[in-house]
N, C-alpha and C positions, 0 to 999 in steps of 0.2 A: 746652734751650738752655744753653752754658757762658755764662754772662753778664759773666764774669770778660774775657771774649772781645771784648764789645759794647766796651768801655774803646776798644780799636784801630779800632772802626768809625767811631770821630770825624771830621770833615772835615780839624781842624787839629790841631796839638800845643799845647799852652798855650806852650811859644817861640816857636811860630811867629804866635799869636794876639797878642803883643806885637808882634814881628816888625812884623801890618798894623797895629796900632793906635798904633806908632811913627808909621808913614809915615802915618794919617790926622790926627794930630796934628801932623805936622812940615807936610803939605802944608797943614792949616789956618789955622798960626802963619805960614808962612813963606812958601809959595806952590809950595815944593818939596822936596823929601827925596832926600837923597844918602845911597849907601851910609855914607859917613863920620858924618854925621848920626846915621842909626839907632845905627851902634856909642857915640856918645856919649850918646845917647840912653838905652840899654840896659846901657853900663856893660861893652859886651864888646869884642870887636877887630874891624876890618874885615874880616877875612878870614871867623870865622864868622860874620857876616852875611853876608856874599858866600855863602858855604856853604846858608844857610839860606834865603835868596829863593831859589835856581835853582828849588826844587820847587812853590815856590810861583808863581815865573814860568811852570814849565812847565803846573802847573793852573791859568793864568789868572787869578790874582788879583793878580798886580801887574804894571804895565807899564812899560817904560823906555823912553825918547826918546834921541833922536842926544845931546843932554846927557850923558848918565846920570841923568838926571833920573827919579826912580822916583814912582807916583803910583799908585792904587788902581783896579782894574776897575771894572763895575759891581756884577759878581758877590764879589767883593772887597769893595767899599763897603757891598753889601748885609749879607757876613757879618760886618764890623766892628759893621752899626748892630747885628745881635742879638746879639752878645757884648756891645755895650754897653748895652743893653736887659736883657738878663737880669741882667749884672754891676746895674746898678740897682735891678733888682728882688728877687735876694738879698739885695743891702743893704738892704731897705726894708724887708724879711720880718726878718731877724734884728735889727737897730735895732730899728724901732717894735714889732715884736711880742711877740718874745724878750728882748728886752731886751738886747741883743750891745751892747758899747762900739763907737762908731765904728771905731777903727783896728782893731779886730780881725776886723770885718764884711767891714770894706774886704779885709784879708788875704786873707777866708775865700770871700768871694765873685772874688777874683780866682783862687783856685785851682778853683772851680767855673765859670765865667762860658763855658767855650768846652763843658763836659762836656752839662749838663744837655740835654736834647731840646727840639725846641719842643711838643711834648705835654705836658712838663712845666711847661713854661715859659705856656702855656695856661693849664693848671689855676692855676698860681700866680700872675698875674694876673685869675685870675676869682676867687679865694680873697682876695687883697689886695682887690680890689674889693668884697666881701661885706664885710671889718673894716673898711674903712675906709668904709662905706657908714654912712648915717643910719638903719639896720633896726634895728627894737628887737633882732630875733636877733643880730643882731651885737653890737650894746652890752652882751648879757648872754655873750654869748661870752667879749668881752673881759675883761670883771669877773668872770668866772669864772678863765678864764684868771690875771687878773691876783692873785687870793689863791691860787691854787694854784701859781704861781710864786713867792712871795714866798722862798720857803725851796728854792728849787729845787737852791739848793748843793750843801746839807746831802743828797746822797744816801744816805746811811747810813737817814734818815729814810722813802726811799722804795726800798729794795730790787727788789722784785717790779714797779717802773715801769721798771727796770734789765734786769730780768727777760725783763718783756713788749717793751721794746724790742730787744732781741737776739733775738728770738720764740720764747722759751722759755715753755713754758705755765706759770700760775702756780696753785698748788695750792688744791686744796678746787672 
């Protein structure tokens, strides 16, 4: 399998994933979301929003009323809550685990939040569940973890961790 490939097998594009999570944020605050809205929303021009909902019209995930009043499917609704599910649970892995500064998590999982699979997204809720669980395995996870990150900067220190994560075998 080219895997390079799978990237295109997304549902959405991450523009267009802001796109619905405009309009479920504008129909929450406001009670409805206008093309006009989204583009100030978003920081771009009415037109490519107008550009960018048609595909998204045509695969059902947003609807518009005699208004223009634009509002979220079911199917729509459903894919915002797990982009917003997963966007939370990246941040929660990189925060508390790894130790990621807020704003940078926040960054990092907005450009991952629509990619990841829900297989993935599985395990990494069942994995958060385990560290954040009351198991002694867990607590020595952690503190394990946590002196072997202390210096995790310094990768000059850990070469061959460099190594092995590019999956280069490391010698001897």
């Amino acid at each position: 399998m080219d895997t390079w490939k799978e990237f295109d097998q997304n549902i959405i594009t991450h523009s267009a994933a802001h796109h619905l999570m405009a309009i479920d944020d504008l129909v929450g605050r406001l009670g409805y979301a206008r093309v006009s809205d989204i583009a100030r929303r978003l920081n771009i021009t009415r037109g490519s929003v107008s550009i960018s909902l048609k595909p998204m019209k045509e695969a059902g995930l947003v609807l518009q009323d005699e208004n223009r009043h634009l509002r979220l499917s079911e199917s729509g609704q459903n894919l915002v809550n797990a982009i917003k599910n997963k966007r939370l649970l990246i941040q929660r892995l990189f925060v508390k685990l790894l130790g990621v500064p807020d704003q940078q998590a926040d960054i990092d999982a907005c450009k991952m939040e629509h990619l990841i699979s829900g297989e993935t997204e599985r395990r990494l809720v069942a994995f958060m569940c385990f560290v954040e669980s009351d198991q002694p395995e867990a607590d020595a996870f952690l503190e394990a973890w946590r002196v072997f990150s202390k210096d995790a900067d310094d990768t000059v220190k850990y070469p061959q961790c460099l190594k092995q994560a590019a999956g280069e075998s490391s010698p001897g």
